[in-house]
NUTOR-214024 format. One record per residue (C-alpha): residue in three letters; residue number from 1; x, y, z. Coordinates in pm, 1 decimal, always signed. Layout:
# NUTOR-214024
R markol rolum        u        v        w
R    ALA   NUM        X        Y        Z
...
# end
This chain:
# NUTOR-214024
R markol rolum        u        v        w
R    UNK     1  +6262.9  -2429.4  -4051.4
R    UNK     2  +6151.2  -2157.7  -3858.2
R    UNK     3  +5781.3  -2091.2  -3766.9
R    UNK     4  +5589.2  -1837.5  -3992.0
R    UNK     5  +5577.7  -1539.2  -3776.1
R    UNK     6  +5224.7  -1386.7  -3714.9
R    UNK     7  +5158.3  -1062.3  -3793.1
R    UNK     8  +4830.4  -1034.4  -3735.2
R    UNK     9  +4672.4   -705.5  -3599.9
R    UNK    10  +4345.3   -528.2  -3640.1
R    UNK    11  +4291.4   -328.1  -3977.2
R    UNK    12  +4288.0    +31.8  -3973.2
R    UNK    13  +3998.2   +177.9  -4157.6
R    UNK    14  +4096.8   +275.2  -4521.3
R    UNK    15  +4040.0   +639.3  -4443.9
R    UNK    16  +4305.5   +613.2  -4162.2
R    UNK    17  +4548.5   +504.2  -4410.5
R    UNK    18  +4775.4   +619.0  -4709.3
R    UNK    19  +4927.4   +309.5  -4913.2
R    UNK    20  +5196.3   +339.0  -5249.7
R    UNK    21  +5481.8   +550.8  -5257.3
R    UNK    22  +5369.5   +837.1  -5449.8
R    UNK    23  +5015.1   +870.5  -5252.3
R    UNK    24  +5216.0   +925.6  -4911.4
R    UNK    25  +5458.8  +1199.0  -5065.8
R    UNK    26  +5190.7  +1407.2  -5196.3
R    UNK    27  +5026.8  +1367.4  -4846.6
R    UNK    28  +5386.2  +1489.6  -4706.1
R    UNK    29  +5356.6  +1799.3  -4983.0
R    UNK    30  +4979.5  +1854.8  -4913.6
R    UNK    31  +5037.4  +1876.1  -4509.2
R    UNK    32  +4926.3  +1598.3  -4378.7
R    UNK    33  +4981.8  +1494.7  -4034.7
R    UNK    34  +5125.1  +1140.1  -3986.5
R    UNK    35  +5143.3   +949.2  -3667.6
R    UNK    36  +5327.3   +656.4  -3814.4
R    UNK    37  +5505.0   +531.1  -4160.0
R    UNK    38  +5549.7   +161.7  -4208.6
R    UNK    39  +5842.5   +104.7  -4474.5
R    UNK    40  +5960.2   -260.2  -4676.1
R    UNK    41  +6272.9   -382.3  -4467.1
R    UNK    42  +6451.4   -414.3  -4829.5
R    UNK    43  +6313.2    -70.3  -5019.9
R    UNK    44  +6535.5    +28.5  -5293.2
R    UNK    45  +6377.8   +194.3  -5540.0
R    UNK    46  +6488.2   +521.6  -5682.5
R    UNK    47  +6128.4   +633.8  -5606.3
R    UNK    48  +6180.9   +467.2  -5249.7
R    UNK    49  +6462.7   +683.2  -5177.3
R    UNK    50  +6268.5   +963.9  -5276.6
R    UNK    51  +6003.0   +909.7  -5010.6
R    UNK    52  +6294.4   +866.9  -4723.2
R    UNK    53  +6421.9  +1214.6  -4875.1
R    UNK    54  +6081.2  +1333.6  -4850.0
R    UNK    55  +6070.6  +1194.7  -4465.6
R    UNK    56  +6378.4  +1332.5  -4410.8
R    UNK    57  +6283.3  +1659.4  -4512.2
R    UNK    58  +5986.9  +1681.3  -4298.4
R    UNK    59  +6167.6  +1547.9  -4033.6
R    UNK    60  +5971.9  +1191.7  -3970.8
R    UNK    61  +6199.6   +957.8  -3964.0
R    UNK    62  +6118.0   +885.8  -3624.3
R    UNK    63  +5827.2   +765.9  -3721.8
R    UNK    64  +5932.0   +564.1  -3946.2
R    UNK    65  +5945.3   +132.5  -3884.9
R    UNK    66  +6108.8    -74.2  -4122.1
R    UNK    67  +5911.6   -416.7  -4126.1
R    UNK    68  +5844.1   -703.2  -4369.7
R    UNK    69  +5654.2   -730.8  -4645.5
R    UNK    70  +5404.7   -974.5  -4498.3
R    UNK    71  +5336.5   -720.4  -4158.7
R    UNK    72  +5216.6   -472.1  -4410.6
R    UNK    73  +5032.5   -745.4  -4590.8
R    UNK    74  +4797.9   -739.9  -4321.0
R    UNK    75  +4705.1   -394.7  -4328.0
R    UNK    76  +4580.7   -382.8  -4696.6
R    UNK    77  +4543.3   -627.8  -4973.5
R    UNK    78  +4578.8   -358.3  -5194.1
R    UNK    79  +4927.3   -231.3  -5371.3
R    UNK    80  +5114.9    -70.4  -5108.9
R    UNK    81  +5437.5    -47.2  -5292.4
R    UNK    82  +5591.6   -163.8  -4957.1
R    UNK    83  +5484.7   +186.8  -4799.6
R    UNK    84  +5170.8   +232.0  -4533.8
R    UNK    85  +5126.2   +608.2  -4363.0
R    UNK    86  +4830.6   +608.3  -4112.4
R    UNK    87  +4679.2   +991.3  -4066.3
R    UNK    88  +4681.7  +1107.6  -3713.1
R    UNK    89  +4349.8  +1233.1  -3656.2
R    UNK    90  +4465.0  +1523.0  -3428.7
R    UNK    91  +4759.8  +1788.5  -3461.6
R    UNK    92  +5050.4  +1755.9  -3228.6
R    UNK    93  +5233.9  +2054.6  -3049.1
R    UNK    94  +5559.6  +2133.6  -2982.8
R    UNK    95  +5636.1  +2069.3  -2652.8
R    UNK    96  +5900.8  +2369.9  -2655.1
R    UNK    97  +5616.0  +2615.2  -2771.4
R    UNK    98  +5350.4  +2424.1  -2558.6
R    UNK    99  +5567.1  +2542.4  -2263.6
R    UNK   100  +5663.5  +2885.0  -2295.7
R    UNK   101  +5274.9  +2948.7  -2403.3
R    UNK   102  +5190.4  +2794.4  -2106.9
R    UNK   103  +5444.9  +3032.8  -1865.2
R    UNK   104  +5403.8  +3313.7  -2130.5
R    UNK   105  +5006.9  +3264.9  -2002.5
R    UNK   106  +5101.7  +3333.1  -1670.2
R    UNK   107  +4954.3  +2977.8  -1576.2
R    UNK   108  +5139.2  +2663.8  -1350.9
R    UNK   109  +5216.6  +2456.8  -1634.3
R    UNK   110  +5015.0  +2082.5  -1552.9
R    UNK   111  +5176.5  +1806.6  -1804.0
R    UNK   112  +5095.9  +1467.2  -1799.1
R    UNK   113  +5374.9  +1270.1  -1960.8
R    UNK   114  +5338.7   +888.0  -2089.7
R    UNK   115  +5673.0   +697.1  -2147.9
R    UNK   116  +5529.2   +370.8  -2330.6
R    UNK   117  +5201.0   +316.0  -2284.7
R    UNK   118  +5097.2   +116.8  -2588.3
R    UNK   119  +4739.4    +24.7  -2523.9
R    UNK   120  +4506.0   +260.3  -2714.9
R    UNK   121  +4238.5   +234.9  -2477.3
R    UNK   122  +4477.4   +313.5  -2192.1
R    UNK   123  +4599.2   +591.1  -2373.9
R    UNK   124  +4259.5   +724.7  -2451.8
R    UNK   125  +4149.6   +668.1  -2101.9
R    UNK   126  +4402.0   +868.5  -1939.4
R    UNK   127  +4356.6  +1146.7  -2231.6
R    UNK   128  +3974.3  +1220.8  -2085.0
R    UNK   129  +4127.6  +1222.0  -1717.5
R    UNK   130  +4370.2  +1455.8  -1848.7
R    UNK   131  +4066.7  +1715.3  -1994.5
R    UNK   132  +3834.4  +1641.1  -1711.3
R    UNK   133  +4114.7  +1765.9  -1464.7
R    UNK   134  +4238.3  +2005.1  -1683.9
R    UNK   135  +4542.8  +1949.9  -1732.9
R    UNK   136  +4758.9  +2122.9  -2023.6
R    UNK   137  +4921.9  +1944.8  -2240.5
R    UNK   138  +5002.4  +1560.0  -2275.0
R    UNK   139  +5322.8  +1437.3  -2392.7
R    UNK   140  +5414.8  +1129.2  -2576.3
R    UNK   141  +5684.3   +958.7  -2797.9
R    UNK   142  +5681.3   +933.1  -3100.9
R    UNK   143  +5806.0   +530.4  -3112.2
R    UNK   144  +5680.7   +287.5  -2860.1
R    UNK   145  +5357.9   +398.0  -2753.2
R    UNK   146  +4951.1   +353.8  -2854.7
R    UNK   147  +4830.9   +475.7  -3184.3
R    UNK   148  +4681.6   +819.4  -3198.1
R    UNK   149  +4438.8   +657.4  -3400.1
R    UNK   150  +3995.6   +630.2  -3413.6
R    UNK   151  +3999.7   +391.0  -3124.4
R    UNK   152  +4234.3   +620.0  -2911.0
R    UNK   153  +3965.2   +917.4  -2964.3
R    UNK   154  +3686.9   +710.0  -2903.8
R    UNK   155  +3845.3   +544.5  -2568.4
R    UNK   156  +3898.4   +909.8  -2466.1
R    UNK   157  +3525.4  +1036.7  -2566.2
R    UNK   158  +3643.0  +1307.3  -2780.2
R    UNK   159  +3885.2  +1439.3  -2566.5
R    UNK   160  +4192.8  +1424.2  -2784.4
R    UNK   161  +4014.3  +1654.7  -3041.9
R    UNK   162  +4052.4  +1962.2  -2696.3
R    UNK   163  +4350.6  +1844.1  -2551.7
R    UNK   164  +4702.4  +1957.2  -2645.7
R    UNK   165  +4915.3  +1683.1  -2750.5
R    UNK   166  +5271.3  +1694.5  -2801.4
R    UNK   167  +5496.4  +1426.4  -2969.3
R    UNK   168  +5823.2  +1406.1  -2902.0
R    UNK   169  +6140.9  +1254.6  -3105.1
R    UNK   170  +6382.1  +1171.2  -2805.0
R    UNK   171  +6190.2  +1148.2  -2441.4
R    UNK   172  +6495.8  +1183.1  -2243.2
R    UNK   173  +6550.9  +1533.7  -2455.4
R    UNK   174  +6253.5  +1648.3  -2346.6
R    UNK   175  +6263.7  +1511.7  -1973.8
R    UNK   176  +6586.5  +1744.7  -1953.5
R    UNK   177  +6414.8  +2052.7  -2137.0
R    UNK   178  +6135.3  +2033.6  -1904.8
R    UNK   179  +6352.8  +2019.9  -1600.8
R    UNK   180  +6581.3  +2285.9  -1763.5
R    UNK   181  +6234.9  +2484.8  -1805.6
R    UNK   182  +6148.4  +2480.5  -1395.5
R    UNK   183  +5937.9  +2204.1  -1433.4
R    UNK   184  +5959.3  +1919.8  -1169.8
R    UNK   185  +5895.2  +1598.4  -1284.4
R    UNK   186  +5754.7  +1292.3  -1070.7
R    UNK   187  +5733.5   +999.3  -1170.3
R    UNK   188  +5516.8   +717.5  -1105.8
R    UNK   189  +5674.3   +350.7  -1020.4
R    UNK   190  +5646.1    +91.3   -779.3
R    UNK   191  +6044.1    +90.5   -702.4
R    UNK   192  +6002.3   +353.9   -423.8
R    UNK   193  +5912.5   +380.3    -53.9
R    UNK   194  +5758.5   +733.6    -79.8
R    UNK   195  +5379.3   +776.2   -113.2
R    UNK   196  +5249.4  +1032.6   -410.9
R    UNK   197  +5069.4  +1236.1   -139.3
R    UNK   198  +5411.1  +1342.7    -19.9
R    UNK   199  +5508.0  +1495.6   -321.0
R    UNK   200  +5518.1  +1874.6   -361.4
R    UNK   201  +5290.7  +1936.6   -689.4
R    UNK   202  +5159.4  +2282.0   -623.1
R    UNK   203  +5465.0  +2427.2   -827.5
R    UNK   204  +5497.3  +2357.3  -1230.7
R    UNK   205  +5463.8  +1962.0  -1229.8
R    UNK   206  +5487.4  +1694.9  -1493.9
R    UNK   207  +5368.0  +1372.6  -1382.9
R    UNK   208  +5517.1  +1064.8  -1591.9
R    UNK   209  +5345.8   +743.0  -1638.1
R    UNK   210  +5572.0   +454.3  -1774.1
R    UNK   211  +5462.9   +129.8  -1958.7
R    UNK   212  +5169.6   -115.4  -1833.7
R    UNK   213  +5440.6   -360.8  -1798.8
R    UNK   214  +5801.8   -248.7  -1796.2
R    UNK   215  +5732.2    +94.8  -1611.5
R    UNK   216  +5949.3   +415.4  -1654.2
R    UNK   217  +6241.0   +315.6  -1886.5
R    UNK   218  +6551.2   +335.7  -1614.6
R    UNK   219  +6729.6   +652.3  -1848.4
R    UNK   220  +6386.5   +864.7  -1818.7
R    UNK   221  +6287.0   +726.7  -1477.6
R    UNK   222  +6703.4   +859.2  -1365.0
R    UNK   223  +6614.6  +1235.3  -1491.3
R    UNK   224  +6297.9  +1247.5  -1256.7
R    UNK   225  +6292.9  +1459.3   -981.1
R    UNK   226  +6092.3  +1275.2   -741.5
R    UNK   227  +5984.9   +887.3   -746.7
R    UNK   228  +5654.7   +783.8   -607.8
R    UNK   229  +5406.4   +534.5   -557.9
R    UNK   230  +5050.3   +448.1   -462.1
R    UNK   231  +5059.6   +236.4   -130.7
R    UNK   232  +4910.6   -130.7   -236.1
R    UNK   233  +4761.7   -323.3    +53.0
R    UNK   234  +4597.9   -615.6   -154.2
R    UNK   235  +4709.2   -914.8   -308.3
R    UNK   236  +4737.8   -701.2   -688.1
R    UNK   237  +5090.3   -552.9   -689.5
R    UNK   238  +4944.3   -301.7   -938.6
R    UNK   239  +4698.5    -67.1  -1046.3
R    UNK   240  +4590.0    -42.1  -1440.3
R    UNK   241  +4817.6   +265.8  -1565.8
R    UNK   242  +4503.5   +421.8  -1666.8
R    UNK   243  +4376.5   +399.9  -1297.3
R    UNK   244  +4705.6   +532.8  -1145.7
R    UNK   245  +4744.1   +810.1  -1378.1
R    UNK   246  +4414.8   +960.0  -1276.0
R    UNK   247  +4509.9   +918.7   -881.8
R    UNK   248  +4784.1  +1134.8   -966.6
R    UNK   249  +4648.6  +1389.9  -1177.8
R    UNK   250  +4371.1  +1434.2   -904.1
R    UNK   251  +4645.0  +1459.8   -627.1
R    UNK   252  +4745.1  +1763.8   -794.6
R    UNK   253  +4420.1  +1872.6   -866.2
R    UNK   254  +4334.0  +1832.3   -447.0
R    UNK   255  +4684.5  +2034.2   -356.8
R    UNK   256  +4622.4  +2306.2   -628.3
R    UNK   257  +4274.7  +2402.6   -477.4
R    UNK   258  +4169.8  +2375.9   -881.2
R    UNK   259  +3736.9  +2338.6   -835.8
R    UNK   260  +3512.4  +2399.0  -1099.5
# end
């Protein structure tokens, strides 16, 4: 026998939820946004296949995890017809519109990208660093990374309601377009010699910040244009992401001149 595997996780308020079938098309036809659509492994339904068409149409597969029955237990007791939609509380951007607004504007585009980070408070942390320092948009996956969820606004003190977020289907597609757009990209890790004060981030910059654990993933870290590091001199190999993402972001605040 194998053990039971535990699924246990923190509920979601109610309100931060759509459960059944039918409930989370007509959120699809009504416009909701979704940040993530938890699907029965073994759906078959003819109605099922109606809410992947649905998906498909609005282009969320992406978002989509196939589980089992007993991880979507734990989010409601209720009927979920093996289907549970959480509402993002915040629109997301296009990160192709977010950046020819941005040089359209005239300004230095300042992006802040986060390959991985799955703790919400983390995520929320470096979203207020991100406002405070003003950078312009932040960019994130759309698998694989923290909930855009009650907690993640609430870690960030309301800053995710202000700041541009853009959520994106394939990161390494959107490393490339970036680069392809004149935007140099520097990413943080621990696998380098140079120092992040050495880096040139006075020209259009997007700093990426990989998983608390893993890092950069080695395809995304590959497509950077520059790999740096914070110099560590204690007995701690490394800093909290949240921590080292706001070192960075204020390096290029320091070499910019930007003051309030």
């Amino acid at each position: 026998m194998f053990p039971k595997k535990n699924y246990d996780t923190r509920r979601p308020k109610e309100k931060e939820m759509i459960f059944g079938i039918r409930a989370v098309i007509e959120a699809l036809d009504a416009g909701k946004v979704l940040d993530k659509i938890l699907l029965r492994r073994d759906m078959s339904s003819s109605i099922g296949r109606e809410l992947i068409d649905k998906l498909n149409a609005h282009q969320l597969m992406a978002a989509v995890q196939r589980v089992p029955v007993e991880k979507l237990n734990q989010y409601t007791d209720k009927n979920h017809q093996g289907v549970i939609a959480f509402l993002s509380p915040i629109e997301f951007y296009r990160v192709e519109d977010m950046v020819q607004n941005l040089f359209e504007a005239g300004k230095v585009p300042f992006l802040v990208v986060l390959d991985g980070v799955t703790d919400v408070r983390n995520f929320g942390a470096i979203a207020r660093t991100c406002s405070c320092a003003g950078v312009d948009a932040l960019i994130i996956g759309t698998r694989g990374g923290a909930a855009v969820n009650g907690d993640a606004i609430k870690a960030s003190a309301g800053a995710l309601h202000s700041l541009p977020v853009c959520k994106v289907d394939n990161m390494q597609n959107a490393l490339r377009y970036l680069r392809e757009s004149g935007i140099k990209l520097v990413a943080a890790t621990e696998h380098t010699k140079r120092n992040y004060t050495e880096a040139e981030m006075t020209l259009p910059v997007a700093i990426v910040m990989g998983n608390e654990e893993k890092g950069i993933y080695e395809e995304n870290l590959k497509l950077c244009d520059e790999q740096v590091r914070i110099p560590m001199v204690g007995t701690i190999e490394s800093l909290n992401v949240s921590v080292a993402a706001g070192v960075f972001i204020y390096e290029v605040v320091r070499q910019r001149g930007i003051s309030a």
